[in-house]
FIKOLZA-1660 file (N, C-alpha, C; in steps of 0.1 Angstrom, whole numbers, plus 5000, padded with zeros to 4 digits):
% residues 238
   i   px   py   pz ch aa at
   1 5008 4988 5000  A  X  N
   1 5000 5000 5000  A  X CA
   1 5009 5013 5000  A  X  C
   2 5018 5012 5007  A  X  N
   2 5026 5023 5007  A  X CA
   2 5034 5026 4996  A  X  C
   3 5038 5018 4989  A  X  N
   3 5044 5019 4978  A  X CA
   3 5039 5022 4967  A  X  C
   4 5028 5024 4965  A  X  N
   4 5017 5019 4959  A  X CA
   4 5012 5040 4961  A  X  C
   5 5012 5042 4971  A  X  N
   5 5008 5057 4975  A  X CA
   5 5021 5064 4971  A  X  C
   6 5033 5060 4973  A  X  N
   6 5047 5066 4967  A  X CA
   6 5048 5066 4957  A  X  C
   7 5043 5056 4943  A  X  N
   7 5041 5057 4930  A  X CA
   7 5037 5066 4924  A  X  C
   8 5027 5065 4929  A  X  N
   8 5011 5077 4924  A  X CA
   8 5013 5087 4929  A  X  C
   9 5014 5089 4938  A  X  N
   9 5010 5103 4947  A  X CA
   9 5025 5107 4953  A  X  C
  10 5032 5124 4951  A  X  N
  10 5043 5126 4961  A  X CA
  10 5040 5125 4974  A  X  C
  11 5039 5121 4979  A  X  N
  11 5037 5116 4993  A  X CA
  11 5037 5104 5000  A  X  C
  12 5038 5097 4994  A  X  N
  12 5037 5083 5003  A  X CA
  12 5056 5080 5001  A  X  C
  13 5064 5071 5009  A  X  N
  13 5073 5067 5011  A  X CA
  13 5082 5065 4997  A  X  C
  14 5090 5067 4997  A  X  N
  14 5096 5061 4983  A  X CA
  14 5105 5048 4985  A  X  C
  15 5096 5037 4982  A  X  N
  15 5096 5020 4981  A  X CA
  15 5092 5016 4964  A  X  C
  16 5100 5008 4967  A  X  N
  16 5103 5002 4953  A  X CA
  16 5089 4993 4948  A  X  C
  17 5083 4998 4936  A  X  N
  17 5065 4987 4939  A  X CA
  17 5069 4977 4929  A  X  C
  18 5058 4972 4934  A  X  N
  18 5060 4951 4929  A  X CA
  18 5050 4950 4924  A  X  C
  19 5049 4938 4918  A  X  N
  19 5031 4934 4911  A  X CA
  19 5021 4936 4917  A  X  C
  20 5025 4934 4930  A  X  N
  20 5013 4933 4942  A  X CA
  20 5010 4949 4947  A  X  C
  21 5015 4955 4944  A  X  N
  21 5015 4971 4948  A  X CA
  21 4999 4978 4934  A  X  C
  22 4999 4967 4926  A  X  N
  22 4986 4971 4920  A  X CA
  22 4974 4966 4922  A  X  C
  23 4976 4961 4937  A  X  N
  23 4964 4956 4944  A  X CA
  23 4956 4972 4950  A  X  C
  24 4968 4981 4952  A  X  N
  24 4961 4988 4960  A  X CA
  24 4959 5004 4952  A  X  C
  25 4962 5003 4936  A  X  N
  25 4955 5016 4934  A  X CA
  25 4945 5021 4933  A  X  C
  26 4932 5008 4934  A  X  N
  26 4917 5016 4932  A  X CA
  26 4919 5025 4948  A  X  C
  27 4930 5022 4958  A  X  N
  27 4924 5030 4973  A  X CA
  27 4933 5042 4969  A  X  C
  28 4942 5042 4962  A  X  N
  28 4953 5056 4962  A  X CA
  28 4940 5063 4952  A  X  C
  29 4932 5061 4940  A  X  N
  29 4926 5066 4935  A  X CA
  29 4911 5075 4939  A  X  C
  30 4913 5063 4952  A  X  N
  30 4896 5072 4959  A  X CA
  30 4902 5081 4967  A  X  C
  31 4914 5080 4976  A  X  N
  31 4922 5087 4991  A  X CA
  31 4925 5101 4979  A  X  C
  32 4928 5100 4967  A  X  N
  32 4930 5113 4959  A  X CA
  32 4916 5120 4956  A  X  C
  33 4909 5110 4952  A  X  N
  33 4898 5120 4950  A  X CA
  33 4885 5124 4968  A  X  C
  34 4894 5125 4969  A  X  N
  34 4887 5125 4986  A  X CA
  34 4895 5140 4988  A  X  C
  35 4904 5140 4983  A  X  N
  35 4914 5150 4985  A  X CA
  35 4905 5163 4976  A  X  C
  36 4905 5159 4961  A  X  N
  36 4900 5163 4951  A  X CA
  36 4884 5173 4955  A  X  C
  37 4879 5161 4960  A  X  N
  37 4862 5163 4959  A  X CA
  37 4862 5174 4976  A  X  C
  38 4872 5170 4984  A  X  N
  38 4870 5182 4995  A  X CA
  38 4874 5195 4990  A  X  C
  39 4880 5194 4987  A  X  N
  39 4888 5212 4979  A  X CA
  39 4876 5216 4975  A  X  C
  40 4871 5214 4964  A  X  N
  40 4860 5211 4956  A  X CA
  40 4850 5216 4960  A  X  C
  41 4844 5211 4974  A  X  N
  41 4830 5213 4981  A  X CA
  41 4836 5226 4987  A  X  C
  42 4844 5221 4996  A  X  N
  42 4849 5233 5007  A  X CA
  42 4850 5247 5002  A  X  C
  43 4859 5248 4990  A  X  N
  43 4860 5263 4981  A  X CA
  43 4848 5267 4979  A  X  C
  44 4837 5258 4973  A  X  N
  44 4826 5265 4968  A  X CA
  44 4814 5274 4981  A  X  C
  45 4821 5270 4993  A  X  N
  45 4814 5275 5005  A  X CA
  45 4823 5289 5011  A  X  C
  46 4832 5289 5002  A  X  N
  46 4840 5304 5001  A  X CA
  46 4841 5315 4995  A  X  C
  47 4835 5309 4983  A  X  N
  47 4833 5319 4967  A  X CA
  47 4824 5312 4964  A  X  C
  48 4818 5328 4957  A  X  N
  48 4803 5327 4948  A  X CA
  48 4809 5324 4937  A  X  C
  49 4802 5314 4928  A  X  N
  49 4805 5311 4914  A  X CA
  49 4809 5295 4918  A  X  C
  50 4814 5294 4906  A  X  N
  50 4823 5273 4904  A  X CA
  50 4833 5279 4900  A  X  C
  51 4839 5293 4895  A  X  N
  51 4854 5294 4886  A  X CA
  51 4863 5289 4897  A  X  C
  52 4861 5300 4908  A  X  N
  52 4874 5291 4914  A  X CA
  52 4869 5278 4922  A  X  C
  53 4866 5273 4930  A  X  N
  53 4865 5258 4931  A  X CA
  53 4866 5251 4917  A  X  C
  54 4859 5254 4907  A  X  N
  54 4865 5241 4900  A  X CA
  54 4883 5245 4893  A  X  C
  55 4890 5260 4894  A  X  N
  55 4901 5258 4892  A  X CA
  55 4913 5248 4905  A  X  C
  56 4904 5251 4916  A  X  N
  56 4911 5247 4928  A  X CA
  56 4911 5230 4927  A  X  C
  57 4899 5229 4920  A  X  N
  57 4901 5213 4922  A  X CA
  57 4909 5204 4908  A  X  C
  58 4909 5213 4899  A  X  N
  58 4921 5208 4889  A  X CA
  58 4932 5207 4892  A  X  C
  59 4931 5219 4907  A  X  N
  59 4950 5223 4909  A  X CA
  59 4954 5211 4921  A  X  C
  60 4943 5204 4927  A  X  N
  60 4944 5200 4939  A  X CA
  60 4948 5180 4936  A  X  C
  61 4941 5183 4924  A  X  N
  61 4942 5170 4913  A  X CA
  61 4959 5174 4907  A  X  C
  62 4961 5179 4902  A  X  N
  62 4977 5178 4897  A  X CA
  62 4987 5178 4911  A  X  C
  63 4983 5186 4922  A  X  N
  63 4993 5189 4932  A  X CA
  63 4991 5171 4936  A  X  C
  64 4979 5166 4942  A  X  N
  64 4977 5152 4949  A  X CA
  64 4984 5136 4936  A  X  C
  65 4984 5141 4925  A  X  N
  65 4990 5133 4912  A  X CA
  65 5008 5134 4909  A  X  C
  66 5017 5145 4922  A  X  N
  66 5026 5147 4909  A  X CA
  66 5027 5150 4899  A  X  C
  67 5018 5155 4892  A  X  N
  67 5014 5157 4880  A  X CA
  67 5018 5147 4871  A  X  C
  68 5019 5130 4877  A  X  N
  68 5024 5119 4868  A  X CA
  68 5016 5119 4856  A  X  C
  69 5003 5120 4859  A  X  N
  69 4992 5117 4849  A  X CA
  69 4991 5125 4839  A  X  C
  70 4991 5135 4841  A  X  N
  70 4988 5151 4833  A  X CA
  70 5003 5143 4823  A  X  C
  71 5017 5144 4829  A  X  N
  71 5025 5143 4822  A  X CA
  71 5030 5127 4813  A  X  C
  72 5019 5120 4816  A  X  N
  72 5016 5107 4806  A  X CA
  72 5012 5114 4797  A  X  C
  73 4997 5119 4799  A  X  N
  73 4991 5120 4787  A  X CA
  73 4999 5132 4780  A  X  C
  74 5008 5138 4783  A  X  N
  74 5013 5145 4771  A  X CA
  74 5026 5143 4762  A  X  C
  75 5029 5125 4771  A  X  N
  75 5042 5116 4761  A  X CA
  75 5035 5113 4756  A  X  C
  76 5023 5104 4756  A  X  N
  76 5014 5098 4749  A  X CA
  76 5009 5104 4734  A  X  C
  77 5005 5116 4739  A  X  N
  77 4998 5126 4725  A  X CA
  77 5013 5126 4716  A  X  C
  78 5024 5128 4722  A  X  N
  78 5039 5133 4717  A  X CA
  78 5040 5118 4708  A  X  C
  79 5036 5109 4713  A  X  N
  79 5040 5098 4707  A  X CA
  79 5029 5086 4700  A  X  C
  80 5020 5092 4700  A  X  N
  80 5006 5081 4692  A  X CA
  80 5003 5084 4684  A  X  C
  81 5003 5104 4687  A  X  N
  81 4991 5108 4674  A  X CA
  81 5004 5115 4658  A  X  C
  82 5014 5116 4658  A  X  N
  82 5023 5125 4647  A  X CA
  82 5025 5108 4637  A  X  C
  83 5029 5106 4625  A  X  N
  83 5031 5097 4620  A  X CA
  83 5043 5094 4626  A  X  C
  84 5047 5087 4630  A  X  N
  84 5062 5075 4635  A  X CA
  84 5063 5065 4630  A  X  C
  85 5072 5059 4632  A  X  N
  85 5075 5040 4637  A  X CA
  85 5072 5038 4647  A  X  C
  86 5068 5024 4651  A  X  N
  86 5068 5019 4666  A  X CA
  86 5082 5025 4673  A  X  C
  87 5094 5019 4671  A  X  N
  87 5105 5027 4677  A  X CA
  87 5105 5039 4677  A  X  C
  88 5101 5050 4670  A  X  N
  88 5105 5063 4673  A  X CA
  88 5094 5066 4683  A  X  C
  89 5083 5064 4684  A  X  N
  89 5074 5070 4690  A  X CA
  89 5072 5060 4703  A  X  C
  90 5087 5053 4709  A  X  N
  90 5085 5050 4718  A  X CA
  90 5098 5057 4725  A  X  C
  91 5107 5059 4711  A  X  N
  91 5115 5071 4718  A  X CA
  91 5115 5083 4722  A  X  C
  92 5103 5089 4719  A  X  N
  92 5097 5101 4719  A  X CA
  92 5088 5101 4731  A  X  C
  93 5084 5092 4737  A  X  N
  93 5079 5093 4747  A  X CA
  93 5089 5090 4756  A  X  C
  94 5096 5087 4758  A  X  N
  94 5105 5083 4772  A  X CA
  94 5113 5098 4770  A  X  C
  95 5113 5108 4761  A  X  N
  95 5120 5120 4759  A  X CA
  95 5114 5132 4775  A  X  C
  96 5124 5139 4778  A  X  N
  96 5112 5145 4789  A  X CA
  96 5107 5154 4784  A  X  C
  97 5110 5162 4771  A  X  N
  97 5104 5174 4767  A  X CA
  97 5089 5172 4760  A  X  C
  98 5084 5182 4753  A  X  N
  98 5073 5180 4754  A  X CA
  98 5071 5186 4742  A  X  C
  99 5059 5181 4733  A  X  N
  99 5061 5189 4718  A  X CA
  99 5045 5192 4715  A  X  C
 100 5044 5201 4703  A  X  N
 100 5033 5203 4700  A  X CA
 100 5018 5194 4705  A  X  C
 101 5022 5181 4699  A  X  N
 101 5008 5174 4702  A  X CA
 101 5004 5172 4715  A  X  C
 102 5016 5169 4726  A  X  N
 102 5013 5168 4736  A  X CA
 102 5008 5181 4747  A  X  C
 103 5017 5195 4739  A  X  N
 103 5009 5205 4748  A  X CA
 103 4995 5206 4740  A  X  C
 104 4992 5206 4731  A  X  N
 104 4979 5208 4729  A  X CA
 104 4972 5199 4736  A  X  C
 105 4973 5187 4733  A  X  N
 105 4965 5180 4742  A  X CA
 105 4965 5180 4756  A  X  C
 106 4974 5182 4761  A  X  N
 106 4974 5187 4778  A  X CA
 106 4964 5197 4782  A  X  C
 107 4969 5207 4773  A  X  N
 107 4960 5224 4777  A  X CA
 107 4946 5220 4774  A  X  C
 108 4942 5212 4764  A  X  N
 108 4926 5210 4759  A  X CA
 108 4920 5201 4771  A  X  C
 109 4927 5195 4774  A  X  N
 109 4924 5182 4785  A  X CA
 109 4918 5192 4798  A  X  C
 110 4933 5198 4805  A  X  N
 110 4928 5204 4812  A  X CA
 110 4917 5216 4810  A  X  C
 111 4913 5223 4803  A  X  N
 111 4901 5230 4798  A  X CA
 111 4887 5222 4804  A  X  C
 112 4888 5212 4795  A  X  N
 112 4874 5203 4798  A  X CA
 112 4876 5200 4813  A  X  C
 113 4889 5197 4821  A  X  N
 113 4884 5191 4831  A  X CA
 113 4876 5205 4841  A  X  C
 114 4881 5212 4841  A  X  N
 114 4879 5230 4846  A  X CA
 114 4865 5230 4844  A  X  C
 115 4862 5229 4830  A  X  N
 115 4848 5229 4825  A  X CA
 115 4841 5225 4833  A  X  C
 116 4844 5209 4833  A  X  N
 116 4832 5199 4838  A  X CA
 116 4831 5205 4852  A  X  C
 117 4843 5207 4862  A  X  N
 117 4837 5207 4872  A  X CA
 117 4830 5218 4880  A  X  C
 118 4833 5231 4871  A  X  N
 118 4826 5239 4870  A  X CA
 118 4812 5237 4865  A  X  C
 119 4805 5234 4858  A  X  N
 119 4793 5229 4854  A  X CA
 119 4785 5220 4863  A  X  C
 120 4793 5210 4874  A  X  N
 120 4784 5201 4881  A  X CA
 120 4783 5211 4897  A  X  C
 121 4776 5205 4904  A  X  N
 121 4777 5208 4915  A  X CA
 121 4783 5199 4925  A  X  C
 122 4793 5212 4935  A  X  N
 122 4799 5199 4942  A  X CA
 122 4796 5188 4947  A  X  C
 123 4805 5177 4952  A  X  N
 123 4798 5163 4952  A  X CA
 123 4812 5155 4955  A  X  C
 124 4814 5159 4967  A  X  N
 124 4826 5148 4971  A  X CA
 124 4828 5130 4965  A  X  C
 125 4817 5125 4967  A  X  N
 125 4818 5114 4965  A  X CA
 125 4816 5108 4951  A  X  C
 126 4810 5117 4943  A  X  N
 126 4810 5118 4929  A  X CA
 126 4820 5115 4923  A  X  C
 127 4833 5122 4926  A  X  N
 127 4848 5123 4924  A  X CA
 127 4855 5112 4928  A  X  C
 128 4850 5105 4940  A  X  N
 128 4858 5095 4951  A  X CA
 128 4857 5082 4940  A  X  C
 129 4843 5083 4937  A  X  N
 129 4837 5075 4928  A  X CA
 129 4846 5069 4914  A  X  C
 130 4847 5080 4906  A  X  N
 130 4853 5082 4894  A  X CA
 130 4865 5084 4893  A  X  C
 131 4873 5088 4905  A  X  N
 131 4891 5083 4906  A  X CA
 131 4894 5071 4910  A  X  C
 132 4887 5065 4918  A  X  N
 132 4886 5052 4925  A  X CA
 132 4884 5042 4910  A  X  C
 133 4878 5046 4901  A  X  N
 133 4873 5036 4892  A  X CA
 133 4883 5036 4877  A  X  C
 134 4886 5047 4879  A  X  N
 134 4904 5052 4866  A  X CA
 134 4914 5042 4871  A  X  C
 135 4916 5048 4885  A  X  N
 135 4929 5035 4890  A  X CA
 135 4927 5022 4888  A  X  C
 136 4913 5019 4885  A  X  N
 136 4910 5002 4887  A  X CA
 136 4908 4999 4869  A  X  C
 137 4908 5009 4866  A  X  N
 137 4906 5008 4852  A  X CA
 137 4924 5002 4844  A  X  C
 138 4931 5014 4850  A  X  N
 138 4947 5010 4849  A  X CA
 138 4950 4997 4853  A  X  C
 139 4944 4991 4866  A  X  N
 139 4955 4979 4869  A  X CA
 139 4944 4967 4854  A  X  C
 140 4933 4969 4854  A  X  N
 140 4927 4959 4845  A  X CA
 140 4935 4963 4832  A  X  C
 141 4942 4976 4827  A  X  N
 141 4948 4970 4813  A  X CA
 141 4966 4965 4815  A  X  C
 142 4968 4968 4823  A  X  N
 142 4980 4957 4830  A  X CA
 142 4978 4943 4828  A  X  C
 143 4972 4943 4830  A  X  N
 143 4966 4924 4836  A  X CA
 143 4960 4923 4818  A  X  C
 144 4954 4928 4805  A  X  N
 144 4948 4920 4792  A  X CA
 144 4957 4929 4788  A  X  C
 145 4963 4937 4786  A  X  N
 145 4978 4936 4779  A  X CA
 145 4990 4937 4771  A  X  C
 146 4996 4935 4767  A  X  N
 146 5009 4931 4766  A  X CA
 146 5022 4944 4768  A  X  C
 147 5031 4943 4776  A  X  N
 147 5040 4958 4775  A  X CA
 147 5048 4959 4765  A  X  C
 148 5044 4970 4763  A  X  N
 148 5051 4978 4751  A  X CA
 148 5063 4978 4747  A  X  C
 149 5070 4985 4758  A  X  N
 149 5085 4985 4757  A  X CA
 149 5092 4970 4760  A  X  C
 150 5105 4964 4755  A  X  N
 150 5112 4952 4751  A  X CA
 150 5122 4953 4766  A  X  C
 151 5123 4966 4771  A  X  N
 151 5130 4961 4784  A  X CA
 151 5131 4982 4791  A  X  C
 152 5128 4985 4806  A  X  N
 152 5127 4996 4809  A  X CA
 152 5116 4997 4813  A  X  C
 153 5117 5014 4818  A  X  N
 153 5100 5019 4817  A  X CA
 153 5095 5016 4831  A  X  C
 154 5087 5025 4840  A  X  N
 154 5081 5026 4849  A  X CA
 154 5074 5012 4852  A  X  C
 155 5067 5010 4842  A  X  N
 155 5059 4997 4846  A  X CA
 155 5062 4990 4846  A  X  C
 156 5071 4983 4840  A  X  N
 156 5079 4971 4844  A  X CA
 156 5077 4966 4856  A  X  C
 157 5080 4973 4865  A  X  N
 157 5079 4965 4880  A  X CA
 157 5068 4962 4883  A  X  C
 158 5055 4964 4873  A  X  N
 158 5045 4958 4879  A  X CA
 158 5038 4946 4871  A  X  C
 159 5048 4943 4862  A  X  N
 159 5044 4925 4856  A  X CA
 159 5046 4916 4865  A  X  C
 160 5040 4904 4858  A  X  N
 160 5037 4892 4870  A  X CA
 160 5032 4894 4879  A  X  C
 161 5034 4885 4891  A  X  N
 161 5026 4882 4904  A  X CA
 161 5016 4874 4904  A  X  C
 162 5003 4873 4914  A  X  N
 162 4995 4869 4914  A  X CA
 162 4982 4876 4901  A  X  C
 163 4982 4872 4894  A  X  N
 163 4970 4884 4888  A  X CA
 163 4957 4879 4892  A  X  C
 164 4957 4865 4897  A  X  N
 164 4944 4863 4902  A  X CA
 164 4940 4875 4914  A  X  C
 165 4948 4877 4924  A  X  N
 165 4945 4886 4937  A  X CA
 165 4944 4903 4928  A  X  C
 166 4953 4906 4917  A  X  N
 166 4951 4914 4916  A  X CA
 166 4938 4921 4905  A  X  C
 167 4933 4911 4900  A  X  N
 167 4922 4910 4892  A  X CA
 167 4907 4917 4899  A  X  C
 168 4907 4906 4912  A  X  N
 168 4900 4904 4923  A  X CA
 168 4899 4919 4929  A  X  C
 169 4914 4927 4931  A  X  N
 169 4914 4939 4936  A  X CA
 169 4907 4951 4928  A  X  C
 170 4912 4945 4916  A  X  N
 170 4907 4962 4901  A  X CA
 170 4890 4956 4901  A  X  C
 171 4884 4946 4899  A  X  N
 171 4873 4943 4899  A  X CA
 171 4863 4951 4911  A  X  C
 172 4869 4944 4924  A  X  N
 172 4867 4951 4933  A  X CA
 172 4864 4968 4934  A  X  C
 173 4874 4974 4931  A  X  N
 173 4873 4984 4926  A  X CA
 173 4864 4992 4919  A  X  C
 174 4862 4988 4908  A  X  N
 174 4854 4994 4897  A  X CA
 174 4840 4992 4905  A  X  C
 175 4836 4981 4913  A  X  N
 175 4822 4981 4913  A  X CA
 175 4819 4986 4925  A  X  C
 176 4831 4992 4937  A  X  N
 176 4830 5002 4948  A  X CA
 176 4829 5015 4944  A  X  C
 177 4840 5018 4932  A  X  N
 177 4837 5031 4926  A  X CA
 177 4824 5034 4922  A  X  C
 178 4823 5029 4914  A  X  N
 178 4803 5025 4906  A  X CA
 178 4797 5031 4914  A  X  C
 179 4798 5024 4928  A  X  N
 179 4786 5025 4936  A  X CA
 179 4785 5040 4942  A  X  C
 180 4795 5040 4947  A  X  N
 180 4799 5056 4955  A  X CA
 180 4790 5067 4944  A  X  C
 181 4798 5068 4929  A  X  N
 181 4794 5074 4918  A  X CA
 181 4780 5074 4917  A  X  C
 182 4776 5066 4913  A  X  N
 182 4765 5061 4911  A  X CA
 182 4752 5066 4923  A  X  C
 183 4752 5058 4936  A  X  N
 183 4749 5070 4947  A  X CA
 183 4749 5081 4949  A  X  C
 184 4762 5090 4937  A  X  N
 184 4756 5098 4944  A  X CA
 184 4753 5112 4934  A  X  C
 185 4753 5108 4918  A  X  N
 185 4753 5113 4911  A  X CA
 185 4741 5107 4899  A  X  C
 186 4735 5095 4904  A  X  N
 186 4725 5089 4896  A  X CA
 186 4726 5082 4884  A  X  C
 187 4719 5081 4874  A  X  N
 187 4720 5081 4861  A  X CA
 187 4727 5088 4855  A  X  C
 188 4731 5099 4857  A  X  N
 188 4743 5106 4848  A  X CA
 188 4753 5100 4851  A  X  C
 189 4757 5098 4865  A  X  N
 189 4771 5094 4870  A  X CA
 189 4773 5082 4862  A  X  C
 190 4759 5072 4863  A  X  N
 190 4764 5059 4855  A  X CA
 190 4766 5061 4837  A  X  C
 191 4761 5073 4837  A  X  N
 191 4764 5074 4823  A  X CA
 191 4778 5080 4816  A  X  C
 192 4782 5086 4830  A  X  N
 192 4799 5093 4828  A  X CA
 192 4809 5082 4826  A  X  C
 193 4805 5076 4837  A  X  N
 193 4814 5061 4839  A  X CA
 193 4813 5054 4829  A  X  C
 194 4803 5049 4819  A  X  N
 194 4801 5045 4808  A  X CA
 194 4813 5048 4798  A  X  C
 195 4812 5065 4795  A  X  N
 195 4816 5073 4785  A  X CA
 195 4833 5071 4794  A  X  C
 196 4833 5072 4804  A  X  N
 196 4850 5070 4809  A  X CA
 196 4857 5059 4806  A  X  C
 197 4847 5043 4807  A  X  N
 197 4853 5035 4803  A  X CA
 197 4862 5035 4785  A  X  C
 198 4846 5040 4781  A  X  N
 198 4855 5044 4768  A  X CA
 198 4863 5047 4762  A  X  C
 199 4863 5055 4765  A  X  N
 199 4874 5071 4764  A  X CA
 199 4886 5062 4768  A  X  C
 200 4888 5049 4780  A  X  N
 200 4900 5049 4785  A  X CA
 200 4904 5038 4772  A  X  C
 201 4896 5030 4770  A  X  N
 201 4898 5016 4760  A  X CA
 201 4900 5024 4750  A  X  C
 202 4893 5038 4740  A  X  N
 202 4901 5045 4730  A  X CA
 202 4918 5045 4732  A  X  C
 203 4921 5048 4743  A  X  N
 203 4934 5052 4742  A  X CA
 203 4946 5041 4737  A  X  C
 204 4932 5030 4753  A  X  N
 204 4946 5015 4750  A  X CA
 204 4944 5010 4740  A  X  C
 205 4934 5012 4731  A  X  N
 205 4931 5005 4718  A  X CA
 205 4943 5012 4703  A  X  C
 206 4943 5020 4709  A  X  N
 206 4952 5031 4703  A  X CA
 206 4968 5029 4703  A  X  C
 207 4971 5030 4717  A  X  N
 207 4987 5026 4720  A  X CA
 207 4981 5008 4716  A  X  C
 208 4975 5000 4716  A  X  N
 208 4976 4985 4713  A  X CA
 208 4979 4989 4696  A  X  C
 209 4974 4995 4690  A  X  N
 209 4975 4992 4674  A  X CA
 209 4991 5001 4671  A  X  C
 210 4997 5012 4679  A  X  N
 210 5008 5017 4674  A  X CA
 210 5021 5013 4678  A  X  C
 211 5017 5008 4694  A  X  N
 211 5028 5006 4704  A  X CA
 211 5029 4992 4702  A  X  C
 212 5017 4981 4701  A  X  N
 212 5020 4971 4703  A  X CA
 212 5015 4970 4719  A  X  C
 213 5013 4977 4728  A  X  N
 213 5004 4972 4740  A  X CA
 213 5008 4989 4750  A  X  C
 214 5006 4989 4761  A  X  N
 214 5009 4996 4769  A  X CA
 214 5023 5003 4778  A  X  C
 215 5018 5013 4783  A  X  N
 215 5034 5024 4788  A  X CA
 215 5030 5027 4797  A  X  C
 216 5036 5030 4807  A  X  N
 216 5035 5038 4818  A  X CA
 216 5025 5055 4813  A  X  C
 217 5035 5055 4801  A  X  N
 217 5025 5072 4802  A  X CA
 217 5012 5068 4797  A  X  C
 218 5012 5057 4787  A  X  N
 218 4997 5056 4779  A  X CA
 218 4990 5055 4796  A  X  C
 219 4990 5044 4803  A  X  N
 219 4979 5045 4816  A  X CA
 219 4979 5056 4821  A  X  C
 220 4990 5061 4823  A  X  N
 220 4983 5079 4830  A  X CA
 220 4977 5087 4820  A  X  C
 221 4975 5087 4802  A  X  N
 221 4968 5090 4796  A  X CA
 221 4958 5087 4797  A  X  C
 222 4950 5074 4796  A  X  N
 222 4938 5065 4798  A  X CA
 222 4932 5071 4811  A  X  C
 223 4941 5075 4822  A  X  N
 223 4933 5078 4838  A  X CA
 223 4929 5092 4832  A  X  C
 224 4937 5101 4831  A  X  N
 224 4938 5115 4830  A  X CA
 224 4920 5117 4818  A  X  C
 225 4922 5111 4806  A  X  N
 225 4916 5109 4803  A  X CA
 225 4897 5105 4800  A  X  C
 226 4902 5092 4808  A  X  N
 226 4888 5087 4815  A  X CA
 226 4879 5096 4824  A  X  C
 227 4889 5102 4833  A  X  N
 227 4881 5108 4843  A  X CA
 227 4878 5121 4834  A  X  C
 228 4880 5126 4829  A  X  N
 228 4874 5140 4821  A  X CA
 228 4862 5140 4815  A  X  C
 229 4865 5124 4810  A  X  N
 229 4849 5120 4799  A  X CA
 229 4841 5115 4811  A  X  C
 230 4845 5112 4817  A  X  N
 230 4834 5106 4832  A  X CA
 230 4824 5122 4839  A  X  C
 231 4835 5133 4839  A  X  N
 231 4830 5145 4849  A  X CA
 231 4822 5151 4837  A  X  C
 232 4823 5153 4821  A  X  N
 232 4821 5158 4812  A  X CA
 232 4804 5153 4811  A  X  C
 233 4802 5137 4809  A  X  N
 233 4791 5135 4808  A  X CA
 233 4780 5136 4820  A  X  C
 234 4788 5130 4833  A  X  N
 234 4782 5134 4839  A  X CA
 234 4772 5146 4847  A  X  C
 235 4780 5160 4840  A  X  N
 235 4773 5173 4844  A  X CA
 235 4762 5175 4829  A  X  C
 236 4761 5167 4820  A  X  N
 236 4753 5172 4811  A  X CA
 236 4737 5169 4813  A  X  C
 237 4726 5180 4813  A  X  N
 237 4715 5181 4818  A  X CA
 237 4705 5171 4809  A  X  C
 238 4704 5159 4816  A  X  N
 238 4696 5148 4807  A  X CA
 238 4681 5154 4807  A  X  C
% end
């Protein structure tokens, strides 16, 4: 667990994670959005409007992230979307700089998330919901598959193990997220989550046809991702 909170988040210990350390991201993903969804409520009992709470809670999301995720998805864009080879555009992502496709895509990303959460009403558990269910979304494309890169790379350390226990754990996951979500945002929520799973399988479906399978940054794309199309649909007035 700890290591697992060290990965994800600046804050937890810095321990070396193992297969089994992806037993416990659906909880690093709710204990974030716990973080997320309080900022979130709390600001909007400070200031009239959603500008700032929903800026505070994009900021509260990159500060609680390391900004790991933000900075997947903008190797990922650097490396999926320009014409490449498989090799170059896996060189281009392990690069630390940052190019056209990926700052556009960064800046547009964050836009909508700003958007969305300005548009809904606060909703702690809404959030707890829909981070909790990104993380669990990542360890399930770990586990169906195959890694990208031929040797390196952040994720590495998290092949093999038991994938039965850790199956059990992302499963687990997704249908505690659901529920929270779902409780407490209704039909839209389950309709965000819908549109999130999507949005995350576009991506991996994407790095699967260019990369050959998954990266460390592609999953922090797919999270960063997912959860945008999750907050997006879910504030739209059915």
């Amino acid at each position: 667990m700890l290591a697992a909170f060290g990965f994800l988040t600046p804050f937890g210990p810095a321990r070396a994670p193992s297969p089994g350390t992806l037993r416990w991201f659906p909880l690093v993903g709710a204990v974030v959005g716990v973080a997320v969804g309080l900022m979130w409520w709390a600001s909007s009992k400070g200031w009239h409007g959603h500008l700032v709470p929903a800026a505070l809670a994009v900021a509260t999301d990159l500060a609680s992230t390391g900004m790991l995720h933000v900075d997947g998805l903008a190797d990922s864009a650097d490396g999926l979307l320009p014409h490449l080879s498989r090799d170059r555009r896996l060189e281009v992502m392990s690069q630390p700089d940052i190019g056209a496709f990926g700052l556009s895509a960064t800046v547009a990303v964050l836009l909508l998330r700003f958007a969305a959460f300005d548009a809904l009403r606060p909703d702690i558990a809404l959030v707890v919901g829909i981070w909790c269910v990104s993380r669990s979304l990542m360890v399930v494309a770990m586990l169906v598959l195959p890694y990208a890169r031929r040797t390196g790379g952040l994720a590495q350390a998290f092949l093999g193990g038991n994938r039965l226990g850790t199956a059990l754990a992302a499963s687990t996951g997704i249908v505690a997220g659901a529920f929270v979500a779902v409780w407490a945002g209704g039909p839209p929520a389950a309709a965000g989550l819908g549109a999130g799973a999507v949005a995350a399988a576009a991506i991996l479906w994407l790095a699967r046809r260019r990369l050959g399978g998954f990266t460390g940054d592609v999953l922090g794309a797919a999270v960063v991702v997912s959860e945008t199309a999750a907050l997006l649909v879910s504030g739209v007035h059915w």
